[in-house]
N, C-alpha and C positions, 0 to 999 in steps of 0.2 A: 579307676573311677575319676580321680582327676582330669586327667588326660582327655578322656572325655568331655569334660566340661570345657575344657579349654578350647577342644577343636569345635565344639560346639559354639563357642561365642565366636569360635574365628569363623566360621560359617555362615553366622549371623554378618557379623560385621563384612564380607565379600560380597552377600546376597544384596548387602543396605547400599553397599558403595557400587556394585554392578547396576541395582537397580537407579540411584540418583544418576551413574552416567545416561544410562539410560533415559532416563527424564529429560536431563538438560539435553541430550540430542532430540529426541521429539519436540522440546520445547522451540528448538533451534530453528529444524525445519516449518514447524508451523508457522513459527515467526518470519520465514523467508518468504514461506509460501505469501503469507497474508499480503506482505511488502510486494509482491510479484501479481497479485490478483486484485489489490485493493489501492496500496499508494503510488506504484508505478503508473497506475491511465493519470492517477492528481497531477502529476508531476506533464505527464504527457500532455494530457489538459488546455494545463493551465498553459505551457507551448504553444498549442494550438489556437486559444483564446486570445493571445496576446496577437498570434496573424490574422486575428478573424473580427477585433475587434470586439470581445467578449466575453463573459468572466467562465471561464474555463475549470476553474477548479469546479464549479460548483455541479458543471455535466462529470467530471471525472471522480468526485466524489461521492455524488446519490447516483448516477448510472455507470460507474463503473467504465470497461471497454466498451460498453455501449454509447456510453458517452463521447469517449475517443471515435469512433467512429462516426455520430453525429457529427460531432465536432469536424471532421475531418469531409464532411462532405457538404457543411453548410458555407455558403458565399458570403466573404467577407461585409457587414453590413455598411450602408450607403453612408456617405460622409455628408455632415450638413451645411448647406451652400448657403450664405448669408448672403442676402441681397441688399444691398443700398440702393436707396431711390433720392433723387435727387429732389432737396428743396422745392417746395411750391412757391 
């Protein structure tokens, strides 16, 4: 009857420790994932924005790739031309 009890708790404890590997790999993945769907276009972005002349993170953070792809298809915007006019 002992013996019993003993591979019972070892059962227990292989089941608990299988199961947190198990966790922290899921947890890992979704973590990559998030990084790869979500902060990867930020990063991309905000790239973009700096050749375009605009703030890039902020398409790459509420639209996502969709953002990067605006981004990426919008014309740098116009620079502005100071005129001086000479004394009257």
């Amino acid at each position: 009857m002992k013996s019993f009890r003993t591979n019972g708790k070892a059962i227990a404890q292989v089941a608990l420790i299988v199961s947190g590997v198990l966790l922290i790999t899921w947890n890992t993945a979704f973590g990559l994932t998030i990084g790869l769907l979500w902060l990867l276009p930020i990063v991309i972005a905000i790239d973009l924005g700096v050749s375009r002349d605009r703030s890039g993170w902020m398409w790459g953070f509420f639209l996502g790739w969709l953002g990067v792809l605006i981004l990426a298809i919008m014309r740098p915007q116009p620079r502005e031309v100071i005129v001086k006019t000479p004394p009257a």
